[in-house]
C-alpha positions in Angstrom: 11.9 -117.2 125.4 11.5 -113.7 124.7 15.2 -113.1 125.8 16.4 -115.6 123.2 14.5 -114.1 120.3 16.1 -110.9 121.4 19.1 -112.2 122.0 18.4 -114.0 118.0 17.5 -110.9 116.9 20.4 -109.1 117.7 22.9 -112.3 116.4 20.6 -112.2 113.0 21.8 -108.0 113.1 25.8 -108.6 113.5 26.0 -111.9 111.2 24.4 -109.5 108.4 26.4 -107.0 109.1 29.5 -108.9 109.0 28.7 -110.4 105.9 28.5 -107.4 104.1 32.0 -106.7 105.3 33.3 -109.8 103.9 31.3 -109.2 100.1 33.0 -106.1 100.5 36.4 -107.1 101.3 35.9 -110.4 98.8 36.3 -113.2 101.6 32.6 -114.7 100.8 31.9 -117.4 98.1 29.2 -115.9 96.2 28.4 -119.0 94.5 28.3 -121.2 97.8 26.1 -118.5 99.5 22.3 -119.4 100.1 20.5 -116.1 98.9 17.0 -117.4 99.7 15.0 -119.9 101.8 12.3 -121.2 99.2 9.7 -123.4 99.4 10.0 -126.6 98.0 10.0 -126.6 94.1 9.7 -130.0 92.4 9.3 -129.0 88.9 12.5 -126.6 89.4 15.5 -129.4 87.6 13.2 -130.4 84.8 12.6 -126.6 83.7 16.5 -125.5 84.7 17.4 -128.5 81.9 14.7 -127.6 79.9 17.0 -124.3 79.5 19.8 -125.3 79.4 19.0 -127.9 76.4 17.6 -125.6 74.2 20.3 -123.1 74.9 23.9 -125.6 74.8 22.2 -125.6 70.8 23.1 -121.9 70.5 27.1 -122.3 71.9 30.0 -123.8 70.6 33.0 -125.1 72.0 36.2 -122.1 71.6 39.5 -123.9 72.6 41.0 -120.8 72.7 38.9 -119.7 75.7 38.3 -123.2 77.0 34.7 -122.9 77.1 31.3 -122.6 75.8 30.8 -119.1 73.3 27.6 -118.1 71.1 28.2 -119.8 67.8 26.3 -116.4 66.0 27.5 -112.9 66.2 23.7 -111.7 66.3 22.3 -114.6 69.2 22.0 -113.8 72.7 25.2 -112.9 74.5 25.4 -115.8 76.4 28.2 -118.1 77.2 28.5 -121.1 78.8 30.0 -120.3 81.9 27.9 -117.7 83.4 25.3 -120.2 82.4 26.9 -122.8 84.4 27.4 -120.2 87.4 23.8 -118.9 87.2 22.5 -122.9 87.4 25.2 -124.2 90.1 23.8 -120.9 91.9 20.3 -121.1 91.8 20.3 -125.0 92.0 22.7 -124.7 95.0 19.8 -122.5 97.0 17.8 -125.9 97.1 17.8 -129.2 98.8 21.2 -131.1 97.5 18.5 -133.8 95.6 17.8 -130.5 93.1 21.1 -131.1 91.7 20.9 -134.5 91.7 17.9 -134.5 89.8 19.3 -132.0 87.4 22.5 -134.3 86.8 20.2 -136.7 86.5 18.5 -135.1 83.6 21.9 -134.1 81.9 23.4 -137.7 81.9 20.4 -139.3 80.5 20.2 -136.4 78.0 24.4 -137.5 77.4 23.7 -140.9 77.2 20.3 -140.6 74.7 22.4 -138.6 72.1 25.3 -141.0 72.5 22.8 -144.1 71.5 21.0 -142.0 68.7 24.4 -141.3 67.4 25.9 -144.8 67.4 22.3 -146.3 65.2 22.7 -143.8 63.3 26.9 -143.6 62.0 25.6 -140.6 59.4 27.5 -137.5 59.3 24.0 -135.5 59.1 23.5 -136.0 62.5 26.1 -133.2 62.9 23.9 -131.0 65.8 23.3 -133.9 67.9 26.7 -134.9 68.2 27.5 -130.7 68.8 24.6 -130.7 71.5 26.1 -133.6 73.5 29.7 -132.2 73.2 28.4 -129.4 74.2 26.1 -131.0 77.3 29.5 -132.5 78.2 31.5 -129.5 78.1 28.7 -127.7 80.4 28.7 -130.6 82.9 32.4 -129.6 83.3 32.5 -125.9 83.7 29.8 -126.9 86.3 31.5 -129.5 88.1 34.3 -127.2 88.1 33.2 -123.5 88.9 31.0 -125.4 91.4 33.8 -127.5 92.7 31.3 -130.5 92.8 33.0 -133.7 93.5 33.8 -136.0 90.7 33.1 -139.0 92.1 29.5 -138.1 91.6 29.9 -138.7 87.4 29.3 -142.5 87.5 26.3 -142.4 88.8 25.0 -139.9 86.2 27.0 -140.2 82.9 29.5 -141.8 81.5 33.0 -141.3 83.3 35.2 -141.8 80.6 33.5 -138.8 78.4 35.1 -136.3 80.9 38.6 -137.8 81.4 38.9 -136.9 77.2 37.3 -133.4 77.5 39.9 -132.3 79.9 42.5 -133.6 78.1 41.6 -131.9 74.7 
């Protein structure tokens, strides 16, 4: 056995080095890459939507750019695509049921908003119907910088939500 942990060992050697040819030359998918082996992390999709709640507040939907912006010249640089890359990314580094839980979290988050909204028909309610627009319009940069199938929506929000936000 010592033979095939040499033999291992050497593979290991010329797969890294190959894959630092390909980064170089741009053939790799960065965001499909597994960085990391962790250790199991349960709490992980709770705290990611923890985040990215309190931070879909601070954008704002530009339909010239097609995606999430900071709605205040002096809040954190942050917009909601790198967001959405930086979750798909870290989430995708853990066992598939990471982002299922996180989905999880999002659609229920969709869906709780949506209900508060309809009891309440007041116009005050003006940043909890920006927060779920904006939950929704995350969900979509991440299904599609991700390339997650869409088949997966059902089962954690409400279809027909993201059939109008691609058409607007």
């Amino acid at each position: 056995t010592d033979t095939d942990n040499a033999s291992n060992d050497s593979f290991d050697k010329e797969l890294f080095e190959l894959s630092k040819f390909l980064d170089c030359a741009g053939i790799t998918a960065p965001m499909r890459s597994i960085y990391i082996a962790p250790s199991p992390c349960e709490r992980l999709p709770e705290l990611v939507f923890l985040v990215v709640a309190s931070t879909i507040s601070r954008l704002r939907y530009d339909s010239k750019f097609g995606t999430l912006t900071r709605k205040y010249e002096k809040d954190h640089p942050m917009d909601g695509s790198p967001l959405a890359a930086g979750v798909y990314t870290l989430l995708n580094q853990f066992h598939p049921t990471y982002m299922e839980k996180f989905l999880c979290y999002m659609g229920q988050y969709i869906r709780s908003n949506i209900k508060e909204l309809s009891e309440r028909a007041v116009q005050s309610e003006k940043n909890t119907k920006t927060d779920t627009e904006n939950a929704v319009v995350f969900l979509e940069i991440l299904f599609t910088l991700g390339k997650l199938d869409r088949k997966l929506l059902p089962a954690f929000t409400i279809p027909y939500l993201f059939d109008e936000t691609t058409k607007a």
